[in-house]
GUMARTI-761659 format. One record per residue (C-alpha): x, y, z; residue in three letters. Coordinates in steps of 0.25 Angstrom, whole numbers, plus 5000, padded with zeros to 4 digits. Layout:
% GUMARTI-761659
   east   north     up   res
      X       Y      Z   ALA
...
% end
This chain:
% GUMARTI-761659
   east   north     up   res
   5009    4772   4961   UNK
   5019    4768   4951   UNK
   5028    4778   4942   UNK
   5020    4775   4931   UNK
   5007    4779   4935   UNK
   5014    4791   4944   UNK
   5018    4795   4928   UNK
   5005    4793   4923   UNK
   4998    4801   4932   UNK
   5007    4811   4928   UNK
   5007    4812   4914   UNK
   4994    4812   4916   UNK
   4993    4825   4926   UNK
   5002    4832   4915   UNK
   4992    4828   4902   UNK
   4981    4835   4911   UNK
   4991    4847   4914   UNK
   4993    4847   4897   UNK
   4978    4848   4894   UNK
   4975    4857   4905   UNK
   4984    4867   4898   UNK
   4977    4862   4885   UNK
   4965    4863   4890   UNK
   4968    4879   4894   UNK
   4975    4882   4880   UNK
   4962    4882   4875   UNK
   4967    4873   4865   UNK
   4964    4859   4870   UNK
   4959    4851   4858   UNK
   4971    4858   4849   UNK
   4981    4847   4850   UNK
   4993    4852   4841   UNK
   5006    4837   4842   UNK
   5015    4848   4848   UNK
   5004    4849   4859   UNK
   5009    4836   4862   UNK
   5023    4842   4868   UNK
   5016    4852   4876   UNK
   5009    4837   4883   UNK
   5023    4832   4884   UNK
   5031    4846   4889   UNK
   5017    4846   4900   UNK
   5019    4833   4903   UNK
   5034    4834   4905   UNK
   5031    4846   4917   UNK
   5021    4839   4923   UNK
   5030    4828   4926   UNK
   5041    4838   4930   UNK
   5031    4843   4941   UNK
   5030    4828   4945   UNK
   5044    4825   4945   UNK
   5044    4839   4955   UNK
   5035    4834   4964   UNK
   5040    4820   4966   UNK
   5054    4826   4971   UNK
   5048    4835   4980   UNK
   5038    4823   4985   UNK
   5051    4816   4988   UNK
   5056    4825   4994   UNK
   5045    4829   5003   UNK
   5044    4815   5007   UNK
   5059    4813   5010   UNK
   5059    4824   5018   UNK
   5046    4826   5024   UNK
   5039    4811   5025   UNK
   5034    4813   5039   UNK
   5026    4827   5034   UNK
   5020    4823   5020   UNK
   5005    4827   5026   UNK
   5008    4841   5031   UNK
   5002    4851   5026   UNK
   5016    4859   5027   UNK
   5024    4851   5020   UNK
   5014    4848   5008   UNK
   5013    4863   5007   UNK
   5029    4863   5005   UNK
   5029    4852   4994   UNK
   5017    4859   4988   UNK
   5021    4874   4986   UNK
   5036    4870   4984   UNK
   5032    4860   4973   UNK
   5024    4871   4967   UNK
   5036    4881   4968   UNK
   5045    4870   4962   UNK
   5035    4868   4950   UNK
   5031    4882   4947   UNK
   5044    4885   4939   UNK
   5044    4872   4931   UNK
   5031    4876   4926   UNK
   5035    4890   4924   UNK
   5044    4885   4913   UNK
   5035    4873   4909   UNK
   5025    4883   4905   UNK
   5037    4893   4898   UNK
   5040    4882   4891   UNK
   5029    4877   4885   UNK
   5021    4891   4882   UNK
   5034    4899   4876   UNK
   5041    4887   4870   UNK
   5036    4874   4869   UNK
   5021    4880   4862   UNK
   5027    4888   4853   UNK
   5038    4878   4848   UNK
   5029    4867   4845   UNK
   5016    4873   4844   UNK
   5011    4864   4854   UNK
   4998    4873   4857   UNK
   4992    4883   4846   UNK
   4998    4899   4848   UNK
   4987    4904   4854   UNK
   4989    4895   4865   UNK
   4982    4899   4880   UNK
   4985    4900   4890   UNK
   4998    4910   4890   UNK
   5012    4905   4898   UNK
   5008    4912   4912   UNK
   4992    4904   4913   UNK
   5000    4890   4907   UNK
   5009    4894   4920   UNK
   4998    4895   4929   UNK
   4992    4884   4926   UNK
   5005    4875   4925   UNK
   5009    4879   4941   UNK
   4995    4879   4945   UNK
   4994    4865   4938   UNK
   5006    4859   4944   UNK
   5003    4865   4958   UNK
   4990    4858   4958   UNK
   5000    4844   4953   UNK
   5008    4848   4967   UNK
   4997    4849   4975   UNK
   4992    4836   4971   UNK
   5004    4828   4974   UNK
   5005    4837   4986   UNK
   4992    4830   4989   UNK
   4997    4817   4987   UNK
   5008    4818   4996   UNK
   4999    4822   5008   UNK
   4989    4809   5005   UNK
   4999    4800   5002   UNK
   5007    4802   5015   UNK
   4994    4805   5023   UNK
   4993    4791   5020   UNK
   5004    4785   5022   UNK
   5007    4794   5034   UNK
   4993    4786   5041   UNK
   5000    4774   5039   UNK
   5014    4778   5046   UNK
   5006    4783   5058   UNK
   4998    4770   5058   UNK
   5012    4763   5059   UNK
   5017    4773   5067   UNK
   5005    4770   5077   UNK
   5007    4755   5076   UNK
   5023    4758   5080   UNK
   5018    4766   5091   UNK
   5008    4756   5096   UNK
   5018    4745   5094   UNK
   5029    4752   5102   UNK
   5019    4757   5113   UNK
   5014    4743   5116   UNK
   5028    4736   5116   UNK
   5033    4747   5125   UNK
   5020    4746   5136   UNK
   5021    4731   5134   UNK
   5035    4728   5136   UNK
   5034    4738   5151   UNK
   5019    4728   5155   UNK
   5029    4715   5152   UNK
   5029    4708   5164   UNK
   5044    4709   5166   UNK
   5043    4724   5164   UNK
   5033    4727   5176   UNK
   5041    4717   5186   UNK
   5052    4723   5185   UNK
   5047    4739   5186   UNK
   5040    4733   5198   UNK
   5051    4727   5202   UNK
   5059    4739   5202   UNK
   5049    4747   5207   UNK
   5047    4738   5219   UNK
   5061    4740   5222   UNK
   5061    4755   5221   UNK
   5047    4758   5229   UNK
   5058    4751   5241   UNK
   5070    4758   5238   UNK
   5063    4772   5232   UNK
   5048    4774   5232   UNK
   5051    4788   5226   UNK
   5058    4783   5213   UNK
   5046    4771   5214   UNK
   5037    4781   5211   UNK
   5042    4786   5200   UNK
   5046    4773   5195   UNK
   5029    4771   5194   UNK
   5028    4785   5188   UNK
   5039    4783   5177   UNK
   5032    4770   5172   UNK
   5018    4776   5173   UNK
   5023    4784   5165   UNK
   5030    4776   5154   UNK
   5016    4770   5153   UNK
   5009    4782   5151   UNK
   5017    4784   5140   UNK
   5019    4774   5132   UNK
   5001    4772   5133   UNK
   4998    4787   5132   UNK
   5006    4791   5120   UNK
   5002    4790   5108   UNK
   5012    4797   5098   UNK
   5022    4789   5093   UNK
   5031    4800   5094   UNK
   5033    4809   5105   UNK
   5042    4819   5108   UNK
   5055    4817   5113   UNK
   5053    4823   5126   UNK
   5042    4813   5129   UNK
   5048    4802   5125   UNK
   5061    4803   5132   UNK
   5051    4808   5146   UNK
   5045    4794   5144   UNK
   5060    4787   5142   UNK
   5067    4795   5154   UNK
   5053    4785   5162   UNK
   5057    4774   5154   UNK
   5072    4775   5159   UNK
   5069    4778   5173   UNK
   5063    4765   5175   UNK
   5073    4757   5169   UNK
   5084    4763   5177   UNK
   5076    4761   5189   UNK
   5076    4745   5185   UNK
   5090    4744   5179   UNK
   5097    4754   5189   UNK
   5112    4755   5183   UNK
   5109    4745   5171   UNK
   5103    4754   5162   UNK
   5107    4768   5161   UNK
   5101    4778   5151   UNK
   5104    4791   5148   UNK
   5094    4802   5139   UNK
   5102    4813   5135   UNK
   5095    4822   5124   UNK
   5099    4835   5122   UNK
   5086    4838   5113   UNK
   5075    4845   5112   UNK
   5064    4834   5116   UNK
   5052    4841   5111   UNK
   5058    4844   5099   UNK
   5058    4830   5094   UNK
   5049    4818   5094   UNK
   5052    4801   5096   UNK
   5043    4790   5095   UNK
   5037    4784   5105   UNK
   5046    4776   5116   UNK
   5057    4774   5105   UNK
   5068    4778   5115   UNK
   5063    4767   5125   UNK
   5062    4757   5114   UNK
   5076    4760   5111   UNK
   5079    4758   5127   UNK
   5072    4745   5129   UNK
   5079    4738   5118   UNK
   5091    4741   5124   UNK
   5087    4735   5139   UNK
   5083    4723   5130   UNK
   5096    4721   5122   UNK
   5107    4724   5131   UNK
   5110    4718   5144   UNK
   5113    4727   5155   UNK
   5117    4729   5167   UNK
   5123    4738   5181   UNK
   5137    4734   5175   UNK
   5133    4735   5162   UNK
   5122    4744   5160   UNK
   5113    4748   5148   UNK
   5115    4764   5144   UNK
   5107    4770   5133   UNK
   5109    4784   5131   UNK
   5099    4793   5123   UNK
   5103    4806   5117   UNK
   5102    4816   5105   UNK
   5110    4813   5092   UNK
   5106    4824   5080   UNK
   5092    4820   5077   UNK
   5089    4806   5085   UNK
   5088    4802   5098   UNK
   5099    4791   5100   UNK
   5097    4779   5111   UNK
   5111    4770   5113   UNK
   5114    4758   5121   UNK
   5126    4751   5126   UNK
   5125    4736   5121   UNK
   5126    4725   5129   UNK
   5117    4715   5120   UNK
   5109    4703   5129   UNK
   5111    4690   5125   UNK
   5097    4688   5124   UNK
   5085    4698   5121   UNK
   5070    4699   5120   UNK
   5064    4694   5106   UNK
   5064    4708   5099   UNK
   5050    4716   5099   UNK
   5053    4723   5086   UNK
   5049    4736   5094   UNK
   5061    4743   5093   UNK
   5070    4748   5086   UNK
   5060    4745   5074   UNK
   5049    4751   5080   UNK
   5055    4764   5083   UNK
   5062    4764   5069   UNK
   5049    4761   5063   UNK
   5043    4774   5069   UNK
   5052    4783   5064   UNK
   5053    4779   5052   UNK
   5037    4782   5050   UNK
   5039    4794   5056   UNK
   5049    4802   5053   UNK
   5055    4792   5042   UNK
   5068    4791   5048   UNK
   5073    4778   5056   UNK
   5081    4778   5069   UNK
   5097    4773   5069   UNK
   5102    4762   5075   UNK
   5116    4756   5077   UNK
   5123    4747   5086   UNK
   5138    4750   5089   UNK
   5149    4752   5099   UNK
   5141    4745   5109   UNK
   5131    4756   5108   UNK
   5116    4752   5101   UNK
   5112    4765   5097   UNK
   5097    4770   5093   UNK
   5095    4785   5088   UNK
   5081    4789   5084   UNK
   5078    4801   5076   UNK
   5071    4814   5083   UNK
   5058    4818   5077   UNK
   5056    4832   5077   UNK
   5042    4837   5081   UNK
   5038    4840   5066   UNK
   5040    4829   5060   UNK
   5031    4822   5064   UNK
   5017    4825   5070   UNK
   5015    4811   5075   UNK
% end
C-alpha cells in the first residue's frame, strides 16, 4: 500500500475519532468554525499515535522478525504501545479541554463530557487503534511466515535429494565398496561398523524432516560422515571437530556442516603428502569450518547447493547470512548458532 493511501486511512481514523467525541458532547450538529481547530488538533494526535506505532513496528521487526506470530511478543508491542501512548493522550486531552476549548470557543461552555471521561475514552480509543495494528502484524507475517516455510521446505527437499543422490552416484557406491571389500579382509570388526555408519547416514538424511536440528544431532550424523571418509582417504584427509559448546543448546540446519566438507573434497586436491584438513570449532556465536587450499585444476560443474543453499536458509530463518572468506591459504566458512528459541522450526 502506498503512503498516500496509508495517510488517507488515517486521517480518516482520526475524523471518526473527532465525531466520536462530537457525537458524546451531545452537541453534534452545533458546528461552531473554531470547531474546526479541535478537527485539526484531533487529527494532529491521531497521527502522532501512528507515527508511535510505525517506530515501534520497526523496531519489533528488526529485532524480532523470526517471532512476529507469537502470542508473547504481540503482547509486548501491544501493552508497551499502549503504555507509551497513554501520556500523550493524557496531555492531548489537557490540552484540548482546559485550553484549546475555552480559547477558541471550539465547542459551547456547557460542553460534556468533562476532562477525566474525554481521557477515557481517548486511551480506550487509541488502545483499540494498537490492537488493530497489533492484529495486522500477526496476519501479515502469518502470511508471509507460510511462504518462508514453503521456501524453507523446498531448500530442505533441494538439499536432501542432492545429498542422497550424490552418495547413490555410481562412483560413490564403488568406491565404499571398494573400501569395504578391503576392510572385511584386513578388519571384519571395523567392516561392520563401516555398514553401520552408512546405514546410518541414510537413515538420516530420509527420516528427518526438520530443516534444523540441533546441533548435537547434526555433528552425531557428521562424526558418521567423517568416519567413512577417513576410512577411504586414510592420511589424505584429516579433520578435526573441536566444540567447546553446549550442543543442545543450539540448533543448525540440516547437513550444512557436510556441505561445507564436501565442497572442500571437491575443490582442493589432496593427498598423503599433502593432505586436506578442515577443522571445525566454536567462535562467539557461529560454528566455523576452515580448509587448507590447494585448488584442482579442474572441478565438477557447480551444483549451486552450497554455499547458496545454506546461506539461503538462514537468511529465512533467522535473517542473518553466514560468513565467508578466503585468505592466508585458509577458505574459511563460519555459520551462525541458532538458539533453541528462536526459532520453532
Amino acid at each position: 500500500m502506498s503512503k498516500g493511501k496509508i495517510y488517507s486511512i488515517r486521517v480518516a481514523i482520526g475524523l471518526s475519532v473527532f465525531l466520536f467525541y462530537k457525537v458524546t458532547s451531545g452537541h453534534f450538529l452545533e458546528w461552531e468554525p473554531a470547531s474546526f481547530i479541535s478537527v485539526c488538533f484531533t487529527l494532529l494526535v491521531v497521527l502522532a499515535v501512528f507515527e508511535v506505532l510505525d517506530y515501534s513496528a520497526r523496531h519489533l521487526i528488526r529485532h524480532y522478525k523470526t517471532r512476529l506470530t507469537e502470542h508473547k511478543t504481540l503482547l509486548k508491542f501491544f501493552w508497551g504501545n499502549c503504555l507509551v501512548s497513554a501520556p500523550i493522550i493524557v496531555v492531548a486531552s489537557l490540552f484540548h479541554v482546559e485550553i484549546l476549548i475555552p480559547t477558541f470557543s471550539c465547542c459551547p461552555e456547557d460542553w460534556e463530557p468533562g476532562l477525566v471521561t474525554t481521557i477515557a475514552q481517548g486511551i480506550v480509543l487509541s488502545w483499540l487503534i494498537i490492537l488493530s495494528k497489533t492484529f495486522m502484524i500477526y496476519f501479515e507475517y502469518s502470511r508471509i511466515s507460510e511462504r518462508e516455510k514453503a521456501l524453507i521446505q523446498k531448500e530442505l527437499a533441494q538439499s536432501k535429494f542432492e545429498s542422497l543422490k550424490d552418495q547413490i552416484k555410481p562412483h560413490f557406491l564403488f568406491n565404499s565398496f571398494s573400501v569395504l571389500s578391503t576392510v572385511i579382509e584386513d578388519d571384519p570388526k571395523l567392516a561392520v561398523e563401516f555398514v553401520s555408519k552408512l546405514s546410518k547416514i541414510y537413515r538420516y538424511v530420509l527420516d528427518t524432516n526438520n530443516q534444523i536440528v540441533s546441533l548435537e544431532k547434526e555433528l552425531e550424523y557428521l562424526d558418521h560422515y567423517t568416519f567413512l571418509l577417513k576410512i577411504r582417504h586414510i592420511d589424505s584427509l584429516v579433520v578435526n571437530i573441536n566444540l567447546d559448546v553446549n550442543r543442545e543448546k543450539f540448533k543448525i540446519p540440516i547437513l550444512s556442516m557436510q556441505m561445507l566438507i564436501e565442497n572442500a573434497l571437491k575443490h582442493n586436491y589432496f593427498s598423503k603428502e599433502q593432505p586436506l584438513e578442515i577443522n571445525v570449532y566454536h567462535e562467539e556465536e557461529y560454528i566455523v569450518v576452515q580448509n587448507n587450499i590447494n585448488k584442482r585444476s579442474i572441478t565438477e560443474k557447480p551444483t549451486k547447493i552450497g554455499l547458496d543453499n545454506i546461506n539461503n536458509r538462514y537468511l529465512m530463518l533467522i535473517d542473518k547470512p553466514i560468513i565467508v572468506n578466503q585468505k592466508d591459504g585458509f577458505f574459511t566458512v563460519k555459520l551462525p548458532l541458532i538458539h533453541q528459541d528462536q526459532t520453532t522450526a
